[in-house]
N, C-alpha and C positions, 0 to 999 in steps of 0.2 A: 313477605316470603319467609320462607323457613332458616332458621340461624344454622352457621355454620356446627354448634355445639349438641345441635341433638337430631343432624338430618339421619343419622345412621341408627340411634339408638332408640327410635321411635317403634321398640319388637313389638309393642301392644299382647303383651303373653297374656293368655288364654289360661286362667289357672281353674280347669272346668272341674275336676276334683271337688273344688270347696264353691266353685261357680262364682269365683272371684277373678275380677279381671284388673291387671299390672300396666296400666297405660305409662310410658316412657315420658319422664319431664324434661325440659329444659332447664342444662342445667352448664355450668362453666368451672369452667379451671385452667387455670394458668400454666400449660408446660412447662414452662421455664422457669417455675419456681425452683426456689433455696432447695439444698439436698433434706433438709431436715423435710421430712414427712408430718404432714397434719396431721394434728390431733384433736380427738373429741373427748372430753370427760364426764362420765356419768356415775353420779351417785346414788348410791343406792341406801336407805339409813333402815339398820338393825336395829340389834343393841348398840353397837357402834356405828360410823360412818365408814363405808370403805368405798374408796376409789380405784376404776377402773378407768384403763390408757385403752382406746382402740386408734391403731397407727393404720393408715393406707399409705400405698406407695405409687408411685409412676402409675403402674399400670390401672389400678381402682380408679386414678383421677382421668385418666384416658378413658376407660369405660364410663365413667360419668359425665364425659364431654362428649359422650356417642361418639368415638372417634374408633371401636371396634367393634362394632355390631355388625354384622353383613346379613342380615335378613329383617323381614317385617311380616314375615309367614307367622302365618295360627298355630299356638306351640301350647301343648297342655305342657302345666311346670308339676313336679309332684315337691314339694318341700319337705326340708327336715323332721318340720311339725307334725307333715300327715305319715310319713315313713314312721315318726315315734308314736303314732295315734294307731300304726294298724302293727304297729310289733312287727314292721316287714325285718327280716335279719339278712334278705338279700333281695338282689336288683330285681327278679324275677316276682317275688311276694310285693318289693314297694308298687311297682308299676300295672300289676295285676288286674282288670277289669277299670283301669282308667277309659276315659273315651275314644274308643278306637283301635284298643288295645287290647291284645288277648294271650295268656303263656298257655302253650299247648303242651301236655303232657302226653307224650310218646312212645314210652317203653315203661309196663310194671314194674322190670326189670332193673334198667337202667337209669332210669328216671329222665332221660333224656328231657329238656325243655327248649322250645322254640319260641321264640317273643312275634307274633305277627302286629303288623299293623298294616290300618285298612283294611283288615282282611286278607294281605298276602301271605304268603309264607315265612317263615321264621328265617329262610337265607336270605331272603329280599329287605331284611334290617340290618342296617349297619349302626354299628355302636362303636361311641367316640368317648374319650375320656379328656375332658378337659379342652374338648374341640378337636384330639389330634385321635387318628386311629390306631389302636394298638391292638387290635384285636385280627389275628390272620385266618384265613378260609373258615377252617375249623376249631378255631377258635366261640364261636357261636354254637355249638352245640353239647357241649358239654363245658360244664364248670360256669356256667354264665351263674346256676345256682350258686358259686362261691366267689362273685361279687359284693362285697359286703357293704351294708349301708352305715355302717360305723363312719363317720368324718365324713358324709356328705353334706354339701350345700345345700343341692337340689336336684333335680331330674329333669332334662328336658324332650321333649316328645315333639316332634313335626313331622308330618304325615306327608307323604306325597314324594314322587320322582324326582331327584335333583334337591333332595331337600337341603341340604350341603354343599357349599362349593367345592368343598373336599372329597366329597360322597357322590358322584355320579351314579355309582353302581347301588345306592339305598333305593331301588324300586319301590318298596314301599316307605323307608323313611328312615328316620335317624334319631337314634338315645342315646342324648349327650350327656353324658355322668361329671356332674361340677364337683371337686372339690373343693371343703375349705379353707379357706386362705387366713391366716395368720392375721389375726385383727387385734390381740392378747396374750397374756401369758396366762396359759389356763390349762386345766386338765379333767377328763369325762373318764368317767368305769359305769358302765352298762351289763350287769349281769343277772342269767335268766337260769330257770331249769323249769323243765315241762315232764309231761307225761312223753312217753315213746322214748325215752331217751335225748328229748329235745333238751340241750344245752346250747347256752351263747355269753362269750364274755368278749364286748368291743373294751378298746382302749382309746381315746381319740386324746392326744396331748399340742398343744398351739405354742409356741414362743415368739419372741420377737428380741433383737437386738435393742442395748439402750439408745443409740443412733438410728433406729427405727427403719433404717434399710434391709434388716436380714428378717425375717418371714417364715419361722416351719411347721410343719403336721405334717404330723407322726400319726399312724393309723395303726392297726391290729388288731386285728379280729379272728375268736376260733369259733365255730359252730359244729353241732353234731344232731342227727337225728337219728334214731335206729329204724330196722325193719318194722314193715307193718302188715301182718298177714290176717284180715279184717272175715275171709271165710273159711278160715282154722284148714288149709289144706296143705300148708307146711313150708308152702311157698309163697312169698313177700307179694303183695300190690303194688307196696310202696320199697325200696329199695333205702340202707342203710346211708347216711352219708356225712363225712366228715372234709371238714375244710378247714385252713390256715390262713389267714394274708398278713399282710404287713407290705405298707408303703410309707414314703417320707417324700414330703413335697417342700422344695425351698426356693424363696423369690426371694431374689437382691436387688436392689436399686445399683447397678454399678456409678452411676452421674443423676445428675438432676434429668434426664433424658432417656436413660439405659435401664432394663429390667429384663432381668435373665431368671426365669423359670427352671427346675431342674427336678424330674419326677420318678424315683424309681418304686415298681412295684411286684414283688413275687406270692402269688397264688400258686397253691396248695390242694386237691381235690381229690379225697379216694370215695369211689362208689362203688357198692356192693348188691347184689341183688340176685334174687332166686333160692333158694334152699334157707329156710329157716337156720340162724345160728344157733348150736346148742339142741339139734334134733339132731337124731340117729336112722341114716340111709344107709341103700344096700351097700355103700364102700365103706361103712365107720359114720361116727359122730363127726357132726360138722362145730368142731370145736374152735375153730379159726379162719379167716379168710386165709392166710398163708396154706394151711391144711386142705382146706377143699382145693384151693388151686394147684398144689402139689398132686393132689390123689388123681388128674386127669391120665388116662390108659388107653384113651381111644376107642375101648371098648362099648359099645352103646348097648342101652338095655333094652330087653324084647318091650319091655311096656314101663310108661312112665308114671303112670296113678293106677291107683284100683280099680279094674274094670275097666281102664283103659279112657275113664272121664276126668275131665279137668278138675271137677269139681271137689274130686275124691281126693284123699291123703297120696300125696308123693311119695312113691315106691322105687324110684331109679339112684341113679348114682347123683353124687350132691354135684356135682359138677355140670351134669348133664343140661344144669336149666342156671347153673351159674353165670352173669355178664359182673365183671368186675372192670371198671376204666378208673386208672392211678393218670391223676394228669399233673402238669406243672408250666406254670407261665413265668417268664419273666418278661419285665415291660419296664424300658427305660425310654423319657422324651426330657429336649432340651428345646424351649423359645427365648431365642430374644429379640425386645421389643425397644423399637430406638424411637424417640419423637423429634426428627430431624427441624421441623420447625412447626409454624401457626396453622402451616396446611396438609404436611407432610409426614407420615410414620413409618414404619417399616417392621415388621415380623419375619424372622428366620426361624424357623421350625423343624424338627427332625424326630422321629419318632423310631422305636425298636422293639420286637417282641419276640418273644423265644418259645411258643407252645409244641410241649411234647407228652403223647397220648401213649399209655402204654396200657394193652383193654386184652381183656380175653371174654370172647361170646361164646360161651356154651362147647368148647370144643376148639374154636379158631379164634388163635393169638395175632393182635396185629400192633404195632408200634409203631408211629408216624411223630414225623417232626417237620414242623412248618415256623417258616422266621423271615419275616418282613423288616424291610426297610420303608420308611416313606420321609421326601423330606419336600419343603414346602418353602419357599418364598414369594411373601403376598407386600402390599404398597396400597397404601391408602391413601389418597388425594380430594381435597376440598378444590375441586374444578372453580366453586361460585359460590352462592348462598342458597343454591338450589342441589345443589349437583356436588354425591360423593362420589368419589371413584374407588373401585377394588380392583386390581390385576395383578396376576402372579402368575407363577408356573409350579405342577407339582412335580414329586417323580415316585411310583408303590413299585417295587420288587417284590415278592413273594417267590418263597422256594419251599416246597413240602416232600418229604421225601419218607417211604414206607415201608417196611416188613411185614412179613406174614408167613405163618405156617402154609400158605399155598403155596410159597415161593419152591417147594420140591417139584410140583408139576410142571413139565416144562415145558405144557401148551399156557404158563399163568403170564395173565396180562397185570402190569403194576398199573395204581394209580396214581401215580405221583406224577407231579408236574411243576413249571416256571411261567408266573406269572407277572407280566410288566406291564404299568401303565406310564405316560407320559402325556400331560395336559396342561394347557393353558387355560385361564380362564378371566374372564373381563364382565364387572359388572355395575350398574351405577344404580346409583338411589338418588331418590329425583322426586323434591316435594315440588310439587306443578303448585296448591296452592296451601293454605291452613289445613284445609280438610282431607285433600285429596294426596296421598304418597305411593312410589311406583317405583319396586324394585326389577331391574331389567337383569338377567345374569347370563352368561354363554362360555359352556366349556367345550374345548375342540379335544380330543383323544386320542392316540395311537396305544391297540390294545393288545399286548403280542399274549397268547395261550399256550402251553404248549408241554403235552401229554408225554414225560421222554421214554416211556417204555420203548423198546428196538422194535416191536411191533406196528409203534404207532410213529409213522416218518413223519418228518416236516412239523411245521406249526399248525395246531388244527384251529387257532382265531388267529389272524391277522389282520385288525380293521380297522381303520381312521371314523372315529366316528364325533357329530355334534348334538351337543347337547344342551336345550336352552331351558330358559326356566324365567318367568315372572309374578311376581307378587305385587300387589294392590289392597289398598287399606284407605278405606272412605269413611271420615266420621259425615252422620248425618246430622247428629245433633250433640250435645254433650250426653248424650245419655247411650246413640244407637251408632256400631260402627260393622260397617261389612268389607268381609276379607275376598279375594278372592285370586288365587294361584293354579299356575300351570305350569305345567315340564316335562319333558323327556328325561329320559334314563335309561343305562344298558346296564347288564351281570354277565360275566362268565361265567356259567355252572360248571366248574373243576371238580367238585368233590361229593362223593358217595355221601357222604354223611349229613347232604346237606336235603336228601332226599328219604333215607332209611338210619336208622341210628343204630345201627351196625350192620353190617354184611356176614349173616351168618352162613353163610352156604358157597363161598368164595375159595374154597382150592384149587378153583380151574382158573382164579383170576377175575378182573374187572372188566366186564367188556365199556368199552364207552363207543358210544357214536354223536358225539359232539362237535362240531364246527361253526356254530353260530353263535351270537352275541343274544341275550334275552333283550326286547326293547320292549320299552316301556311307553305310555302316553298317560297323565293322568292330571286332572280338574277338581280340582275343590271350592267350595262355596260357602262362608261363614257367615251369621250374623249374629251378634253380640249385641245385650243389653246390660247397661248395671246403673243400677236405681241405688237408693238410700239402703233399704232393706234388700228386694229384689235386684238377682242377676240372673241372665239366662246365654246361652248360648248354642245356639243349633248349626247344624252342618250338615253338607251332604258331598260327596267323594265318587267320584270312576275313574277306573284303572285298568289298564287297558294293555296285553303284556305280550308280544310275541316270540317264538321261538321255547316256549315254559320248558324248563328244563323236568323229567320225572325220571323214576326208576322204574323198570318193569323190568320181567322175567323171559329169554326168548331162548327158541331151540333152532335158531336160524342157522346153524353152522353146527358142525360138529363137534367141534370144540364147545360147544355152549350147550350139549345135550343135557346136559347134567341140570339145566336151571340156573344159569350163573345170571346174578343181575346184571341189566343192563341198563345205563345211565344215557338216554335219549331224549328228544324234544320233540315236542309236540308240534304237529302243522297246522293245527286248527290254531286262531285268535283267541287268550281267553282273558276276560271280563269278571272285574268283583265289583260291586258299587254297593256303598256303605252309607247308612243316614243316622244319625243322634243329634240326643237335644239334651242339653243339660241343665237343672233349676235348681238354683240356691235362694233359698230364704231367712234371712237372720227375725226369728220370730223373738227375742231380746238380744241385749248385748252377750248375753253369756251362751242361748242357744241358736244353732244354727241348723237347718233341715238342708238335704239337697237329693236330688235323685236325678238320675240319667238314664235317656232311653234308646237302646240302638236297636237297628235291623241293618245284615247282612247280605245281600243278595248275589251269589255266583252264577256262574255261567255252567252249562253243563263241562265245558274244556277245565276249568279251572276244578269243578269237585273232580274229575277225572287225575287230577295232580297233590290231592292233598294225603298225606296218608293217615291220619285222622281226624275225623270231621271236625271240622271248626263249628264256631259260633255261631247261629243263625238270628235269634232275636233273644236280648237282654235287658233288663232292666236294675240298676243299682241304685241302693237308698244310703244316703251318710247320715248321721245323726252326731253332733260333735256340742255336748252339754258340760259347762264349766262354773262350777260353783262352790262357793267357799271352801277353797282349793282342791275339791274333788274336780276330776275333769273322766267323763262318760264318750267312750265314743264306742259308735255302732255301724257296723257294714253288713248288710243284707242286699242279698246277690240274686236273680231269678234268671235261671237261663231256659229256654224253650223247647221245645220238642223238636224232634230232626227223623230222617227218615235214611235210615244208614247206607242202605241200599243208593242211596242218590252217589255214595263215596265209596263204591264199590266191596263195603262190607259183605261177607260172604265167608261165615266159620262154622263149625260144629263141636259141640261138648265134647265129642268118646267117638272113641275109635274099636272096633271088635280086633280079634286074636291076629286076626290079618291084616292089621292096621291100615281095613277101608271103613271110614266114616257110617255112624251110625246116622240115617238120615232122617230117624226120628229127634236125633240131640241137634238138631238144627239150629243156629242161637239167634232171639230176636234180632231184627234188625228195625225195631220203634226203639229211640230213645226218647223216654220219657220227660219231660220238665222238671225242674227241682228247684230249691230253696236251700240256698249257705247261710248262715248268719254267723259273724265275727263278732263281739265284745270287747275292748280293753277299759277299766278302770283305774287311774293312778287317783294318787296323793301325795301332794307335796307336805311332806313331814317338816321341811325349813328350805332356808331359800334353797337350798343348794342339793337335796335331798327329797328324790321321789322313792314312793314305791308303787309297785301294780301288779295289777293280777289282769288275768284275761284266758279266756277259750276261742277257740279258732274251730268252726265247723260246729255250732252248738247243736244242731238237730242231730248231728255226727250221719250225715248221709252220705251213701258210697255206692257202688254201682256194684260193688263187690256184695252188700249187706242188703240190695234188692235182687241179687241170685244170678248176676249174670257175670260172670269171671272176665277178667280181661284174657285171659290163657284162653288156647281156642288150636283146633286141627284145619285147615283148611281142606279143598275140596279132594287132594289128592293124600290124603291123609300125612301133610307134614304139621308140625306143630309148631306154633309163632305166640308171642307175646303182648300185643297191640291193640285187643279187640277194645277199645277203650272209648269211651263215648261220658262217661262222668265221675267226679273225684274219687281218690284211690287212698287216701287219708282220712279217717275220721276224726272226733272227736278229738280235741287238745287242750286239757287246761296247761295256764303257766303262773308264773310269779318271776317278779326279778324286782332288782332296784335299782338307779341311777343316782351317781355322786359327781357332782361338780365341785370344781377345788381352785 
């Protein structure tokens, strides 16, 4: 039967990226050891000999005795290695066309980006840092770009409903962002500069006490990219963007027993977008983002481009197509982890986040503050030699609270709201025999919602709901092992943004007609091979979603004549089912091939929800070559043809003197197939010292430079941002170097 020391930590990750797979060993440790923390020495010989200390503590020897793991689900990992192999500079580029995985790019504008998985939508992901969620409503949709990969461990991906005991509400799944943890006394500088104004300089510094109990990293990172106006009409594709972070993470062993984690983190994000900086419109030069935002008069101009087509030089006021969002997060969490004896642990957990959006779209100012509580205590019990236990209870508060230049009108409905959850949850892991292990989990919920505008009485969710979830892991031989998990999930759709990435037509207010819980059903299916050379791993996913929260436009009331959005749900059932196959070959020790191939398939309900098309079929190639100390890597990307029309596309180029749609400037609705290819090059100049060069987007294709603008009139002759169906960046070379110390 299976030892009490690795019934839990048997995750079997799925590392489908490199199409390497991380089977969990058996493995022991003594809780009750001495306060002194183990140590490992490894020497490395130069010209001298120099030794390095790596200390773990309590909780490392916990993890290594599987006494914290609570899952055995299929989890793509993305590691340090491959984040420094593709130059991601944030969470949104590491994780990028992983399998399953898709960032959707939203607004020319604003640059909005959404992470789907499965196939869902970008709200139906929840993102955990370190396991614990600090991220609130609206927090996912802007500044996820200024998550920095500076000091990460690793990245972990699990697809599906429930994928978290913590995460009910991840319908489609959850991206757990590891930090690393204090193993050294050492320190990283990472810095780049590119074409476009791309700049990046991380900092990542590690210490440790000489009593080997205290633990820090220290993080900071700045990034910047400028505008990118790729069909010279004055106006950005790509939107300017500068970020800041800085976190400090510190673990103490308080007893041979005791490990108290302490995480604080403050993000930084201005994005700018629309009017070329340093050109001259009809208010003046747009010589600064403070100045264009200053010059707004409400004034609107009879025509925005020449001739009244998108395609043409921008003729209006710099403001008129300006969306500028200034955001800032803070994010503090405290665990501590006690190992009460041989069979028993305990984690207390509490998390905090402070996210405040201050954004003006084109005209309408809106400033929102959301700030979450969650706090957590779970208990982990060795039942037998079969049998772990998990049970705990959580508790998330959420409070968002909003301004706007609509707030004058005083038919305007607010969208702010109080969101509570309270849950239990009970789960066991349970090796039946060698081969065969079966994770059983079930969270019960009370889900209060509740929209406080004077308009909106009462609580518009109020529901007890269950939520179960099981995973299974069958080796069949040492070579072949198949996964296969199921579960429920619910979401509250609370927020506008989580549908449209900004509400530009909002002075009448938010209508919402929300009262339901989104639920979810969804089945996954893996099998996994890894051979000497060859590894492969294929999968196939349905997800199944009722209640789908969308935005649309209604004139059902008189108050809503005007086109004010409305945030409702849909009655039909809607349906995404996903298949990929992933193949890694190590053709020598130093080269490695891999390619992965997905297809997406939705439902007509679900394209009816998305607001720009997603992925339908992809295929990615890695190439990761390492040789006398040069190291090659290459990502080539092929994404398929889609028929836009299926996702309700419907825009036109130009508009005549009376701004109705010219209905010859129709604009396709084929998009075409294309081809990305990525490059990075390093070299290790000495041990401690890389340098690299690389291009991102080497064919430099954009959907802008095959003639078709994301700018676009719709059918009533207003004008939107969004028409967007492929990359909106081209070509990027860079350089940088990295120093270890």
């Amino acid at each position: 039967m299976f030892k009490k020391t690795s019934i839990a930590f048997a995750v079997f990750l799925t590392i489908q990226v490199h199409s390497a797979q991380a089977n969990a060993q058996d493995q022991t440790a003594d809780i009750q050891a001495q306060a002194q923390a183990e140590t490992e020495a490894e020497t490395k010989t130069e010209n001298n000999s120099i030794e390095k200390i790596a200390v773990y503590g309590v909780r490392q020897r916990l993890e290594k005795a599987g006494m914290l793991s609570d899952s055995i689900m299929k989890t793509e990992v993305i590691s340090a290695e491959l984040m420094q192999h593709k130059n991601a500079v944030n969470l949104t580029e590491a994780i990028n066309n992983t399998p399953g995985v898709r960032v959707s790019n939203e607004c020319s504008m604003c640059g909005v980006k959404r992470i789907m998985l499965n196939g869902l939508r970008g709200e139906q992901t929840t993102i955990l840092v370190d396991g614990l969620p600090v991220h609130a409503m609206i927090a996912g949709y802007y500044a996820v770009d200024a998550i920095p990969t500076t000091g990460l461990d690793r990245i972990e991906i699990a697809r599906g409903a429930g994928a978290s005991l913590i995460a009910p509400e991840a319908i489609g799944g959850t991206i757990n962002i590891i930090t690393k943890t204090a193993i050294e006394n050492s320190a990283t500088v990472d810095a780049s500069i590119g074409e476009n104004g791309n700049r990046k300089v991380g900092i990542l510094g590690t210490g440790i006490t000489d009593d080997g109990r205290t633990r820090a990293t220290l993080i900071a990172q700045y990034d910047n990219r400028d505008q990118v106006d790729e069909d010279n009409n004055w106006v950005n594709e790509a939107p300017n963007q500068d970020n800041r972070t800085f976190s400090l993470r510190v673990s103490h062993d308080l007893t041979d027993n005791d490990n108290v984690i302490v995480r604080y983190a403050n993000i930084q994000s201005e994005v700018f977008g629309g009017p070329m900086l340093g050109n001259t419109f009809a208010d003046g030069t747009a010589t600064s983002v403070a100045k264009v935002l200053s010059s707004f008069d409400d004034i609107e101009s009879d025509m925005l481009f020449e001739g009244g087509d998108v395609r043409n030089n921008f003729i209006g006021k710099a403001w008129e197509t300006t969306e500028w969002v200034n955001t800032q997060r803070d994010e503090l969490s405290l665990s501590w982890l006690r190992a009460l004896n041989d069979d028993w642990n305990m984690t207390l957990s509490a998390s905090y986040s402070d996210h405040t959006q201050d954004s003006f779209y084109e005209g309408f100012s809106y400033y929102a503050e959301d700030t979450m509580w969650y706090v957590d205590a779970r208990f982990n019990y060795f039942l037998n030699e079969s049998h772990l236990l998990t049970f705990g209870v959580d508790k998330r508060s959420e409070e968002m609270r909003s301004h706007s230049s609509g707030e004058t009108n005083p038919a305007y409905v607010s969208d702010a709201f109080d969101y509570d959850v309270l849950g239990l949850y009970l789960q066991d892991t349970w090796q039946t025999t060698d081969a065969l292990e079966i994770n059983m989990a079930l969270r019960y919920d009370h889900v209060q919602a509740d929209f406080i505008d004077t308009s909106k009485p009462g609580k518009e969710i109020d529901q007890y709901i269950l939520a179960p979830r099981i995973d299974m892991s069958y080796s069949h031989n040492e070579y072949w092992i198949s996964r296969l998990s199921a579960g429920k999930g619910y979401r509250a759709p609370l927020s506008f943004f989580e549908t449209d990435h900004g509400v530009l037509d909002a002075y009448l207010g938010f209508e919402i007609d929300v009262d339901k819980l989104e639920r979810s059903r969804s089945v996954t299916y893996a099998l996994s091979f890894d051979g000497e050379q060859l590894s492969m791993t294929s999968s196939v996913a349905w997800t199944q979603v009722d209640n789908l929260a969308m935005l649309t436009k209604t004139k059902k009331t008189d108050e809503t004549d005007g086109g004010v959005p409305l945030l409702t749900q849909l009655d039909e059932t809607a349906t995404v089912t996903t298949a990929d196959i992933a193949l890694g070959y190590a053709i020598t020790d130093n080269l490695t091939l891999n390619v992965t191939a997905e297809r997406f398939i939705y439902d007509t309900a679900f394209k009816s929800s998305y607001a720009i098309a997603p992925v339908e079929k992809r295929l990615t190639f890695y190439a990761d070559w390492d040789i006398n100390g040069w190291d090659l890597f290459t990502n080539l990307v092929w994404i398929g043809a889609r028929d836009l029309s299926d996702y309700g596309y419907d825009g036109y180029n130009q508009i005549d003197s009376n701004g109705i749609v010219v209905a010859s400037s129709k604009k396709s609705t084929h998009a075409p197939s294309y081809w990305t290819l990525d490059f990075k090059l390093s070299k290790a100049i000495t041990d401690n010292i890389d340098l690299y060069i690389g291009v991102n987007n080497l064919f430099n294709y954009t959907q802008a430079n095959e003639g078709e603008s994301p700018l676009f009139y719709d059918l009533d002759g207003g004008y939107d941002v969004a028409y967007i169906w492929g990359p909106l960046r081209g070509r990027e070379a860079y350089t940088g170097i990295q120093a270890t110390f």
